[in-house]
FIKEDO-178248 format. One record per residue (C-alpha): residue number from 1; residue in three letters; x, y, z. Coordinates in steps of 0.1 Angstrom, whole numbers, plus 5000, padded with zeros to 4 digits. Example, Ala and Ser with C-alpha at 12.3 -4.5 7.8 and 13.67 -1.06 7.14 Angstrom:
+-----+------+------+------+------+
: pos : code :    u :    v :    w :
+-----+------+------+------+------+
:   1 :  ALA : 5123 : 4955 : 5078 :
:   2 :  SER : 5137 : 4989 : 5071 :
+-----+------+------+------+------+
END
This chain:
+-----+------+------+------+------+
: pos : code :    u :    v :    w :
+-----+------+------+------+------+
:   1 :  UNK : 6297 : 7873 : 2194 :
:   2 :  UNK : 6308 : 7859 : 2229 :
:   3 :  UNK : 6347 : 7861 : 2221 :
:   4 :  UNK : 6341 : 7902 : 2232 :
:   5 :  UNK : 6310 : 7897 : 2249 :
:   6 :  UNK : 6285 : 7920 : 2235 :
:   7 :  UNK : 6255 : 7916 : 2213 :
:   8 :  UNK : 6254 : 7922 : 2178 :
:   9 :  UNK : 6223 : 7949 : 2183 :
:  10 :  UNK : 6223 : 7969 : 2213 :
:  11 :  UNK : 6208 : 8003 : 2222 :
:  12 :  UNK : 6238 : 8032 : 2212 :
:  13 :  UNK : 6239 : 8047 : 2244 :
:  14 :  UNK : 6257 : 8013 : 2257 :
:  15 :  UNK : 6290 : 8008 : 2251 :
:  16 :  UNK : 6307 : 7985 : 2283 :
:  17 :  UNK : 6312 : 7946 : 2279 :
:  18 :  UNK : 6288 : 7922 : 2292 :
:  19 :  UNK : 6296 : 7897 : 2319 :
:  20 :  UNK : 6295 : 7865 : 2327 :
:  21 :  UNK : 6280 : 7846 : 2352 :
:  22 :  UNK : 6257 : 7820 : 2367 :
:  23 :  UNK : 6222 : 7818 : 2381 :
:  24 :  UNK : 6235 : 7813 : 2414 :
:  25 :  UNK : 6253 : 7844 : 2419 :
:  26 :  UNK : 6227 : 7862 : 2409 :
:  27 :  UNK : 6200 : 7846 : 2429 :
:  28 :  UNK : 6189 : 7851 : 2467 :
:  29 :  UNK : 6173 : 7818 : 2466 :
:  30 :  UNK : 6170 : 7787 : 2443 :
:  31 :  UNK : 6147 : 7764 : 2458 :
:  32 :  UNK : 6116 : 7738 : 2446 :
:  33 :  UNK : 6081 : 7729 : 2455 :
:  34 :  UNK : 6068 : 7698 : 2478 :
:  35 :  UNK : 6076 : 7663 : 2457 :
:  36 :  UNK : 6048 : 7651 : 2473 :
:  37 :  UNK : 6012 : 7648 : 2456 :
:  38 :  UNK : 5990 : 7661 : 2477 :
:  39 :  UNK : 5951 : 7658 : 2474 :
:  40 :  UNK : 5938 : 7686 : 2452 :
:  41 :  UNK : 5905 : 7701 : 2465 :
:  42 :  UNK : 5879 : 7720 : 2447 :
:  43 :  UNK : 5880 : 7758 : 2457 :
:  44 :  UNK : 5917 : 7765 : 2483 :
:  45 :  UNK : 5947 : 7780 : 2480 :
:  46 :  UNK : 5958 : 7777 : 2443 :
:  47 :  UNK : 5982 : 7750 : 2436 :
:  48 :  UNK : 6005 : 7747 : 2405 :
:  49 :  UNK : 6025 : 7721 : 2391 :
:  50 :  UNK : 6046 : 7717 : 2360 :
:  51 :  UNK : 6019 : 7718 : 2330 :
:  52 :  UNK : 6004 : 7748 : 2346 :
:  53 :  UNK : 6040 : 7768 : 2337 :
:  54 :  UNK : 6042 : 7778 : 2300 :
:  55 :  UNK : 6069 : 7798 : 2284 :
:  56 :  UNK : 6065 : 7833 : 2295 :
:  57 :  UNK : 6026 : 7824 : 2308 :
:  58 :  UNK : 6014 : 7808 : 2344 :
:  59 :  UNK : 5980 : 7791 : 2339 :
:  60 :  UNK : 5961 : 7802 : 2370 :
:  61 :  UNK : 5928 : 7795 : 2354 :
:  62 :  UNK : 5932 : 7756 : 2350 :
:  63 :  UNK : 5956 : 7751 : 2384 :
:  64 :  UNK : 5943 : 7732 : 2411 :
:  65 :  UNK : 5936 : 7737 : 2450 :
:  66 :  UNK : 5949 : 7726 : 2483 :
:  67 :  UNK : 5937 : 7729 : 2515 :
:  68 :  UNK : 5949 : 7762 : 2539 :
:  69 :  UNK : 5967 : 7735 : 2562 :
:  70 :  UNK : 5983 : 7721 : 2532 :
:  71 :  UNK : 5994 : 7749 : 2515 :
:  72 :  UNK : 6010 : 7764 : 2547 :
:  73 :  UNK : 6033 : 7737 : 2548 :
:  74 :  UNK : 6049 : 7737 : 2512 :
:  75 :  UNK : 6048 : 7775 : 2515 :
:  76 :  UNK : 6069 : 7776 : 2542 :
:  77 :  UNK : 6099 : 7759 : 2525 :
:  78 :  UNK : 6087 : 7773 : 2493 :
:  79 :  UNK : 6070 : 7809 : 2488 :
:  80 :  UNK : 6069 : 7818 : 2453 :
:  81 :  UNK : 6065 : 7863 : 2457 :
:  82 :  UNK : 6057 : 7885 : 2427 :
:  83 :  UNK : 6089 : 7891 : 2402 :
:  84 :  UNK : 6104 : 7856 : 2410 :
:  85 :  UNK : 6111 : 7831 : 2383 :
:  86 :  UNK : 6095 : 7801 : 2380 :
:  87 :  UNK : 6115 : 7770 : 2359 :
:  88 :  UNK : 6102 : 7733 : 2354 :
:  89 :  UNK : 6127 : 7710 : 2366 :
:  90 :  UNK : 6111 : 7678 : 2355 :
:  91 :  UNK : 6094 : 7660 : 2326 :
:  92 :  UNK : 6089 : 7671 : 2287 :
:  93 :  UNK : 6084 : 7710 : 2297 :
:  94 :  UNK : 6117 : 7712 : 2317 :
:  95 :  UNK : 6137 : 7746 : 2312 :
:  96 :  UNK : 6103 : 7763 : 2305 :
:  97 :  UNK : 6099 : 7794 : 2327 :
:  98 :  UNK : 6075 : 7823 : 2335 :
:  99 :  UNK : 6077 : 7854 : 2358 :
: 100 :  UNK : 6054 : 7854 : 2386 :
: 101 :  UNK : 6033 : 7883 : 2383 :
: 102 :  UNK : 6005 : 7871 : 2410 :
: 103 :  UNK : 6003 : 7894 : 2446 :
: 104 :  UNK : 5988 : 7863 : 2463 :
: 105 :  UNK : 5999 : 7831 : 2479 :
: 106 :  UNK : 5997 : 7795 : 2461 :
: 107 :  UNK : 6024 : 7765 : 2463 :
: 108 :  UNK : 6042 : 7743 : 2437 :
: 109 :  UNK : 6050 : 7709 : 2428 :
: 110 :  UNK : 6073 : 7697 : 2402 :
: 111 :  UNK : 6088 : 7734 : 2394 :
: 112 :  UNK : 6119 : 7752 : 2411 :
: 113 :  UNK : 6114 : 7788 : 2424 :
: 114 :  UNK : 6140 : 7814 : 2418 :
: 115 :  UNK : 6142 : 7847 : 2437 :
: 116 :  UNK : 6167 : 7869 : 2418 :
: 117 :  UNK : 6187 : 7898 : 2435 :
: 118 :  UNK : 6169 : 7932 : 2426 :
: 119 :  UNK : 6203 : 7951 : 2432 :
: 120 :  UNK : 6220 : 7925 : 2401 :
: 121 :  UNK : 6194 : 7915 : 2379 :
: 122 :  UNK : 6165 : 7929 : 2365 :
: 123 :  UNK : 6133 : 7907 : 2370 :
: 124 :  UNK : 6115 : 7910 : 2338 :
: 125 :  UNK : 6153 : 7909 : 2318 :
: 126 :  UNK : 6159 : 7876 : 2340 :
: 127 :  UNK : 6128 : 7862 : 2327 :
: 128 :  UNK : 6136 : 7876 : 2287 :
: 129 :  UNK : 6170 : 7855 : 2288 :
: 130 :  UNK : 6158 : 7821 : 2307 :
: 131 :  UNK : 6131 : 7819 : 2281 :
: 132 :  UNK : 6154 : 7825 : 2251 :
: 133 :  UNK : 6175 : 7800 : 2266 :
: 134 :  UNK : 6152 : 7773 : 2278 :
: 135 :  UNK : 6147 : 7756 : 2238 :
: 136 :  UNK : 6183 : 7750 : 2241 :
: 137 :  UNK : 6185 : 7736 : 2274 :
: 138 :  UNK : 6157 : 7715 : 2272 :
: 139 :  UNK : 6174 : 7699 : 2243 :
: 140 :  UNK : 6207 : 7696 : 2257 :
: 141 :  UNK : 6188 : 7677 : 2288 :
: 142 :  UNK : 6165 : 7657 : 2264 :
: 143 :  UNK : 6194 : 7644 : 2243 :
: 144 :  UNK : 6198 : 7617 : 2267 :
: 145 :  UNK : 6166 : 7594 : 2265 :
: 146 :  UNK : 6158 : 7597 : 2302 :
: 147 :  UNK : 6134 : 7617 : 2324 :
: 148 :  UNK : 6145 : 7654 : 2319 :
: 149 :  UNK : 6156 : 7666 : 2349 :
: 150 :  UNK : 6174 : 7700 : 2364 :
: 151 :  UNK : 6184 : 7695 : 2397 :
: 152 :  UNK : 6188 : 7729 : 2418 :
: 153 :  UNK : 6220 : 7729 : 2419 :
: 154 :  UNK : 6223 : 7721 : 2383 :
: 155 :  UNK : 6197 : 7754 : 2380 :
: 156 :  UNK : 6226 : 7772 : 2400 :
: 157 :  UNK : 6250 : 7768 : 2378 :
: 158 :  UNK : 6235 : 7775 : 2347 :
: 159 :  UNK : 6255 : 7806 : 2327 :
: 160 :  UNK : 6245 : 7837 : 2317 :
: 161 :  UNK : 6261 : 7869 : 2299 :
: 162 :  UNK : 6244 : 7899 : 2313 :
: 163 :  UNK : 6247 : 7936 : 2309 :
: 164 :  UNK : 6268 : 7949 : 2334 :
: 165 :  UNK : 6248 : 7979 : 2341 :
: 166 :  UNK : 6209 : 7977 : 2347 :
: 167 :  UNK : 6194 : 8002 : 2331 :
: 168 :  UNK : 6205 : 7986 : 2301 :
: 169 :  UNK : 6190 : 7950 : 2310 :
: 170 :  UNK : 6156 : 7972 : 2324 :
: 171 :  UNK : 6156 : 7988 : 2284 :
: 172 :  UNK : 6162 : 7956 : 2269 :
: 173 :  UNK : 6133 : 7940 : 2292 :
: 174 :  UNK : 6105 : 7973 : 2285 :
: 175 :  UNK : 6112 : 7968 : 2246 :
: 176 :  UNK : 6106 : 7930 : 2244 :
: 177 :  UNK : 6080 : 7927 : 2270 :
: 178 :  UNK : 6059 : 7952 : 2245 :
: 179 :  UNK : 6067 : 7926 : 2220 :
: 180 :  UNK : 6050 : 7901 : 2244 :
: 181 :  UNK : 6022 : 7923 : 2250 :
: 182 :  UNK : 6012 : 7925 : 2214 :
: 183 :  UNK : 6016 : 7887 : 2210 :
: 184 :  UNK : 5996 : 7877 : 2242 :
: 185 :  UNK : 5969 : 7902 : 2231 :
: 186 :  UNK : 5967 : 7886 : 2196 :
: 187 :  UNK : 5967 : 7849 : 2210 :
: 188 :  UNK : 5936 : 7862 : 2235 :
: 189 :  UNK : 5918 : 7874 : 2207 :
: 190 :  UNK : 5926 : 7841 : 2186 :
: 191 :  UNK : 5914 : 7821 : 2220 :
: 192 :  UNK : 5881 : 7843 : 2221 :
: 193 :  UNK : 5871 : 7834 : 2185 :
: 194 :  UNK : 5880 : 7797 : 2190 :
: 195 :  UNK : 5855 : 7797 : 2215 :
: 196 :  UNK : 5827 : 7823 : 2199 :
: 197 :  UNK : 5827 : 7797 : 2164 :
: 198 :  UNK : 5825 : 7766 : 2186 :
: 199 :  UNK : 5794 : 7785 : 2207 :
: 200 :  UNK : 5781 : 7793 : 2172 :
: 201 :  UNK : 5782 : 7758 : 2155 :
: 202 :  UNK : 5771 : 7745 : 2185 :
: 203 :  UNK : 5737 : 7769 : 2185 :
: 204 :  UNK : 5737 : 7765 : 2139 :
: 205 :  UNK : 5736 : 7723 : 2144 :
: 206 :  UNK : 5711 : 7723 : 2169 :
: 207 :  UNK : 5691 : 7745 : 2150 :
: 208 :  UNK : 5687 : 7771 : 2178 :
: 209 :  UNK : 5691 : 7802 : 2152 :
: 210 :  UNK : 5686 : 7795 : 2118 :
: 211 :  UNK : 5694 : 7815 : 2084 :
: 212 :  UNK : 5668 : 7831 : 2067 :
: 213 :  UNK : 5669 : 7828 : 2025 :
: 214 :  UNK : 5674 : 7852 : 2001 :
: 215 :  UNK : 5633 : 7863 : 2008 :
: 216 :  UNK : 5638 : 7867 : 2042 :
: 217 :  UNK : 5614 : 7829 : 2044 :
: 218 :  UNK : 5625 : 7799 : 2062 :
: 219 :  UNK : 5649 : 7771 : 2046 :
: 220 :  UNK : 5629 : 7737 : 2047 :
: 221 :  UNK : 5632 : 7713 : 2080 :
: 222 :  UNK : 5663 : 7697 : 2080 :
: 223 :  UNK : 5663 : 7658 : 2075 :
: 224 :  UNK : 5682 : 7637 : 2096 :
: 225 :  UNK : 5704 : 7605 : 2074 :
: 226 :  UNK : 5726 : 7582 : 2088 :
: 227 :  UNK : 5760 : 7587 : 2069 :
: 228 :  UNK : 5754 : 7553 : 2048 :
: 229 :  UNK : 5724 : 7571 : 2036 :
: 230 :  UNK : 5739 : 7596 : 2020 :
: 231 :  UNK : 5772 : 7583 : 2007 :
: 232 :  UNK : 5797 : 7552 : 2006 :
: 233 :  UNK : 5828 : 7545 : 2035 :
: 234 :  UNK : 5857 : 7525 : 2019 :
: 235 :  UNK : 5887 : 7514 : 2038 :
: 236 :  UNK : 5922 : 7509 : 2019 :
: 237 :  UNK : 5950 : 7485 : 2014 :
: 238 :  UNK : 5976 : 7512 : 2009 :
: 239 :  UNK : 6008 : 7511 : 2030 :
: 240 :  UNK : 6041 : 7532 : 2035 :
: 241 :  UNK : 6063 : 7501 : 2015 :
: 242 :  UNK : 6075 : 7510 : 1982 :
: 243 :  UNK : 6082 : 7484 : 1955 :
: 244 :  UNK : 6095 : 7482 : 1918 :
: 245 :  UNK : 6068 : 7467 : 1902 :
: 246 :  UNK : 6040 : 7490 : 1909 :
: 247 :  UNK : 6032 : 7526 : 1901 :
: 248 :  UNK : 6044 : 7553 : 1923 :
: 249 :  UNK : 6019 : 7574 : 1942 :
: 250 :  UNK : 6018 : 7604 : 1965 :
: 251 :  UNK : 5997 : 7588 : 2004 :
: 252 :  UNK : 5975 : 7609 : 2027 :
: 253 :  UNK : 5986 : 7592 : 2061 :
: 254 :  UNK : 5968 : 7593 : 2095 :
: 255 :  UNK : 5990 : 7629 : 2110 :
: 256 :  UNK : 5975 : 7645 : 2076 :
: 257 :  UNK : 5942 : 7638 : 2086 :
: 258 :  UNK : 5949 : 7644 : 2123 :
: 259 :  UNK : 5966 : 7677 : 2121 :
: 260 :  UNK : 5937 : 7692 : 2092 :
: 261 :  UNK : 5964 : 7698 : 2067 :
: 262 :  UNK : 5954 : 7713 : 2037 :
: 263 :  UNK : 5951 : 7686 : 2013 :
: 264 :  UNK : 5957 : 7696 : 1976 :
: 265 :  UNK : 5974 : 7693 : 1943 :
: 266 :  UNK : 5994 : 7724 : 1951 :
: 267 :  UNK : 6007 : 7711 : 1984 :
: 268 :  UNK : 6007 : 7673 : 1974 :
: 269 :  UNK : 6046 : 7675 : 1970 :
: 270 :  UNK : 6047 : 7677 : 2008 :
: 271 :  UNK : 6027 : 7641 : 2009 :
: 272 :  UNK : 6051 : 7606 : 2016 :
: 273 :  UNK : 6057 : 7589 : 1982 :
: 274 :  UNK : 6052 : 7551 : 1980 :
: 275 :  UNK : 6040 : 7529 : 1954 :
: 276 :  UNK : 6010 : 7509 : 1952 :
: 277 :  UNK : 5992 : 7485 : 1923 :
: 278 :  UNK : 5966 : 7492 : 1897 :
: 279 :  UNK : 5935 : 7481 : 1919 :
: 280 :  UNK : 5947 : 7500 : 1948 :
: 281 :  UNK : 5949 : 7534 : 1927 :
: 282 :  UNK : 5913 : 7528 : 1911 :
: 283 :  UNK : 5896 : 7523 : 1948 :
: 284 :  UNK : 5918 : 7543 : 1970 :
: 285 :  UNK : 5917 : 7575 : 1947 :
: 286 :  UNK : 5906 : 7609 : 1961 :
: 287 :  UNK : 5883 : 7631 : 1945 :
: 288 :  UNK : 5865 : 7663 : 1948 :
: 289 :  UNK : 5839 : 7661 : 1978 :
: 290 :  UNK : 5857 : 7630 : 1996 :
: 291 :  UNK : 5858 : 7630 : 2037 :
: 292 :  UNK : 5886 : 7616 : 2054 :
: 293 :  UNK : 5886 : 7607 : 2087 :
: 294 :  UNK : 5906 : 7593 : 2112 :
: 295 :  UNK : 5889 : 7558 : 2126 :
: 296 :  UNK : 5914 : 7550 : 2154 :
: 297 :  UNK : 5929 : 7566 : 2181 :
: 298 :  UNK : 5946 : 7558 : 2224 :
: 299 :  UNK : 5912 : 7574 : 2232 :
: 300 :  UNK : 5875 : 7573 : 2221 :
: 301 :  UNK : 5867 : 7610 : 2221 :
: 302 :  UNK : 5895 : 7612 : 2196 :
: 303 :  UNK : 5885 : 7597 : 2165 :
: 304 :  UNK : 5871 : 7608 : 2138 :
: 305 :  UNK : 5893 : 7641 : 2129 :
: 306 :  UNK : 5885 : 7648 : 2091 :
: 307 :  UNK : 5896 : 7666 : 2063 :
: 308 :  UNK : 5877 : 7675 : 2030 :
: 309 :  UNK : 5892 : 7677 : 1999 :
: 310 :  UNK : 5885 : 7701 : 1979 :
: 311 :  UNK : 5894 : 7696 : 1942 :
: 312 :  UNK : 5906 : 7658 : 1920 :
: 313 :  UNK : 5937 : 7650 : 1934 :
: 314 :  UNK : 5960 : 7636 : 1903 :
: 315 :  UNK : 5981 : 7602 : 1915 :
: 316 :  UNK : 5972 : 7608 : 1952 :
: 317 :  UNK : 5957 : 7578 : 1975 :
: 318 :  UNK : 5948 : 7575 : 2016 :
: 319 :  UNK : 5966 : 7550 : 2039 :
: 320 :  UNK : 5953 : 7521 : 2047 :
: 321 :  UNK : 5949 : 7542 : 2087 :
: 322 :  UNK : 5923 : 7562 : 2068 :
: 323 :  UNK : 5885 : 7555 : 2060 :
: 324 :  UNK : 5871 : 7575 : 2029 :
: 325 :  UNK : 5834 : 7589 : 2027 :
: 326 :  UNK : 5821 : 7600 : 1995 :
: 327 :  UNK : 5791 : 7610 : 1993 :
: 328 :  UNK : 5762 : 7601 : 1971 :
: 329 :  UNK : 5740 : 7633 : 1977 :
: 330 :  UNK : 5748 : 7668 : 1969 :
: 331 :  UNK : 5762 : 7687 : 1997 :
: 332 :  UNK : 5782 : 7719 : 1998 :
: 333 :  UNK : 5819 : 7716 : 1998 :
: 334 :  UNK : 5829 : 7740 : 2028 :
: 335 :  UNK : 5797 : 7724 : 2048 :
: 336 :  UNK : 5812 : 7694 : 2043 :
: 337 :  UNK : 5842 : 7705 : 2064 :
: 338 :  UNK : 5822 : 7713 : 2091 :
: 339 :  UNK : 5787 : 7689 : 2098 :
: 340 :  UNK : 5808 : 7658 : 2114 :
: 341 :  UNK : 5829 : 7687 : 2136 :
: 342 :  UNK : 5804 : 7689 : 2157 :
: 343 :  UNK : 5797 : 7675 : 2188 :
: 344 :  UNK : 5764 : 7656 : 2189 :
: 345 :  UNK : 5785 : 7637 : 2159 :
: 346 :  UNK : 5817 : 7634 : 2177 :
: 347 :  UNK : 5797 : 7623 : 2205 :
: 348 :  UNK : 5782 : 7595 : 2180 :
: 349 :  UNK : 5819 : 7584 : 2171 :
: 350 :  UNK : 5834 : 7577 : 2204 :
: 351 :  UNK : 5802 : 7558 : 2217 :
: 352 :  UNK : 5811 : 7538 : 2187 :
: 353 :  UNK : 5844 : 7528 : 2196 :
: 354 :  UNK : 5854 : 7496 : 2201 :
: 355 :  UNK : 5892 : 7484 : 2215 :
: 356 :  UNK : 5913 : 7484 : 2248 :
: 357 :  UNK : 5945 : 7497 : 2241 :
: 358 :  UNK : 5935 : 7518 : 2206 :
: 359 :  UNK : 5901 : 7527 : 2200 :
: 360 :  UNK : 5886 : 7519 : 2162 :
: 361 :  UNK : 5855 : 7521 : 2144 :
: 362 :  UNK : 5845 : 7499 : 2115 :
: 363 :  UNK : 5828 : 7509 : 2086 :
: 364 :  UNK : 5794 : 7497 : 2096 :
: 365 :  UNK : 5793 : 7515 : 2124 :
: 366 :  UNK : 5805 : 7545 : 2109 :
: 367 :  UNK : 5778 : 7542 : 2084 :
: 368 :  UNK : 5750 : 7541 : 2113 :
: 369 :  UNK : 5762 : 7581 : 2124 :
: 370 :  UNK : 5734 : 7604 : 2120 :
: 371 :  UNK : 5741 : 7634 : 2107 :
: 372 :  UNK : 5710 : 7667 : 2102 :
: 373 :  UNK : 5711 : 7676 : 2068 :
: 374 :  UNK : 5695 : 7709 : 2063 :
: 375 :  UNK : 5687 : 7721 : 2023 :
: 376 :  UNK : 5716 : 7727 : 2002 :
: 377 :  UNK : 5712 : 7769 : 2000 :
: 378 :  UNK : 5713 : 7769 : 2039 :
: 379 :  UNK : 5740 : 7749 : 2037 :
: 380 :  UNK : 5763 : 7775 : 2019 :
: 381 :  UNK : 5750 : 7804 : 2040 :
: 382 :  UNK : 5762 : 7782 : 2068 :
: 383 :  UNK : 5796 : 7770 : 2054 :
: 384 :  UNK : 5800 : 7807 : 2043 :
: 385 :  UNK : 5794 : 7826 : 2079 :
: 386 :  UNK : 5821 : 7799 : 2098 :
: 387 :  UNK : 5843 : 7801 : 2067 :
: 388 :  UNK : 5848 : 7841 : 2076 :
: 389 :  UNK : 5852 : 7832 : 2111 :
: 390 :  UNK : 5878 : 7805 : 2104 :
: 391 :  UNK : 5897 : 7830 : 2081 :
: 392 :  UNK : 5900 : 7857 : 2113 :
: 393 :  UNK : 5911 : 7830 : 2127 :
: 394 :  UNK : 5941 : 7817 : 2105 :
: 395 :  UNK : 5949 : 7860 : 2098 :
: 396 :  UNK : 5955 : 7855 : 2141 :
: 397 :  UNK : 5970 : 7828 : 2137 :
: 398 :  UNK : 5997 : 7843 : 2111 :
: 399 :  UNK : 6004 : 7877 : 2128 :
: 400 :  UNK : 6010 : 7855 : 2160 :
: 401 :  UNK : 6035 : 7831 : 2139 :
: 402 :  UNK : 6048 : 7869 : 2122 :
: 403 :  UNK : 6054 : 7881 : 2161 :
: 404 :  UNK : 6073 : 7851 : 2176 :
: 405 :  UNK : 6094 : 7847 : 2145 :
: 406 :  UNK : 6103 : 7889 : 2150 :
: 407 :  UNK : 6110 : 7885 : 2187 :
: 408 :  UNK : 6131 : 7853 : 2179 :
: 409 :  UNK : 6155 : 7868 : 2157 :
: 410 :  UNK : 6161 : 7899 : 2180 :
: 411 :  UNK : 6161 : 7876 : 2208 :
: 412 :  UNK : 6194 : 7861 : 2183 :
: 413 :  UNK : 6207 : 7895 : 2186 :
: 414 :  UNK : 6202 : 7913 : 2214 :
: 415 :  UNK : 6215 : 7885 : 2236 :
: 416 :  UNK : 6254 : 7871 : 2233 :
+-----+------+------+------+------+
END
């Protein structure tokens, strides 16, 4: 409630108003990095520009390096300490902002630097309040069509409604920063089983370790069939137009494919409606055991995303931006999600690619991918051990989803 200027949910033992103010008078410095692109070397002093500044996260790991010589002379205008803020002033990520936490020396590009006065602010409470406002700054900077851009003085004079005394903004900091703990820990773990299920499909499809069957014998040798071989691509005359005379239809569309939505008759209601005429509906149909995949994309290395769907789907057809596989031998549903989601395949697709601008495979060429096919029993022990892998991995991903959304709406009401 800013008419009175304090929070709808505060800690008892505070009673006062909060004030107002702006960055500026609450900052001993406001400054940027060098403007300049300088050459980035292998191993130096890290450098950091604006994709390497996420909200509440600096990306050390994946920075790049300058030179001693180099460094020294955007550090000297701009020398980024542990506990100052750092805020993207320019591009799509401007507003976002992270709390340097580092003890060592690296320079900046494209982000402004903000030391804030110990004896005013708290760091870490500085930090919780730029982030909750930097979604609706960014839009308020975005509205207008060009460049986002926060000049420093701009930065200066952005407001804010603090406590006025700081062992309330330090309380207020400790409680959500635990918040942020829990969250970072639960994306790490979510990051490290992204990249144990890639090491482990990568070792399953090249046959390195292989399951044993239900008698502890070897599966048979797996047999290697190019995708024509083992089922039928078929393109489609489907588009987004709707018109009276024909029947209306529910349309899987390139972004369902792309993002690896869950396909369904449970969650078709969520699919564009268009119509489309008899023959389209009897060869652009979707049925249990169907592969989607993407066949265009700005780059070669990404095509061929792909969904599998899982059950009939009632009055439900792909886009003419889709290509259809269904296959002609038996394979295992929930393998079927994952044998072209590999890389010796993906690696198949994009030497495929043909275009300048956008990237496309035909059907004929997507027919000569080969694919190893092992027997259908190792097949489900397969499907089955990266199935429980991807499940962890969606139960992270919805406590992560459960924590932001928690910290959001006290973020609503702990701040005026």
């Amino acid at each position: 409630m800013e008419n009175n200027l304090t929070p709808e949910l505060r800690f008892p033992e505070f009673q006062d108003e909060w004030n107002k103010s702006i960055i500026k008078e609450i900052a001993n410095k406001i400054t940027d990095g060098t403007h300049d692109t300088p050459k980035a070397t292998e191993t130096g002093i890290p450098f950091l520009t604006a994709i390497h500044v996420r909200d509440g996260f600096i990306d050390f790991e994946n920075c790049y390096y300058l030179p001693e010589d180099v460094h020294q002379k955007i550090y000297a205008r701009c020398s980024p300490e542990k506990d100052d803020l750092l805020m993207v002033n320019i591009g799509a990520g401007v507003a976002t902002s992270a709390k340097v936490d580092a003890d060592f020396e690296f320079s900046l590009k494209n982000v402004a630097l903000i030391k804030p006065n110990k004896s005013k602010i708290d760091p870490d409470f500085f930090t919780q309040i730029q982030r909750r406002n930097s979604a609706r700054l960014r839009h308020q900077i975005s509205a207008g069509g060009a460049q986002p851009f926060l000049s420093l003085k701009e930065i200066g004079n952005l407001k804010l409604i603090i406590p006025n005394k700081k062992t309330e903004q330090t309380k207020i900091a400790n409680f959500l920063t635990v918040i942020d703990k829990r969250i970072n820990l639960l994306q790490k773990k979510k990051a490290e089983l992204v990249q144990y299920k890639k090491g482990v499909m990568q070792k399953l499809f090249s046959q390195t370790i292989r399951f044993k069957d239900e008698n502890g014998n070897d599966f048979p040798d797996w047999e290697e069939k190019k995708l024509g071989e083992i089922g039928v691509f078929q393109t489609s005359s489907v588009d987004k137009i709707s018109n009276d005379d024909e029947e209306q239809v529910y349309l899987v569309n390139y972004m369902n494919v792309y993002r690896h939505e869950n396909i369904s008759n449970s969650t078709r209601g969520n699919l564009q409606v268009v119509t489309a005429k008899e023959n389209q509906i009897k060869s652009s149909n979707l049925k249990k055991g169907d592969i989607l995949f993407t066949p265009s994309s700005e780059t070669p290395s990404d095509i061929g995303h792909s969904v599998v769907i899982f059950e009939d789907l009632e009055n439900t057809l792909f886009s003419y931006h889709l290509m259809r596989f269904r296959p002609s031998v038996k394979l295992d549903l929930l393998y079927s999600h994952y044998f072209c989601n590999i890389p010796s395949v993906l690696k198949q697709l994009s030497s495929f690619a043909t275009g300048s601008t956008r990237f496309t495979i035909s059907v004929g060429n997507f027919s000569k991918i080969k694919v190893q096919l092992p027997s259908i029993d190792e097949q489900i022990k397969i499907a089955k051990y990266l199935s429980k892998i991807d499940k962890s991995i969606e139960r992270l991903g919805n406590q992560i989803d459960n924590s932001t959304k928690f910290k959001q709406g006290l973020l609503q009401k702990m701040f005026v």
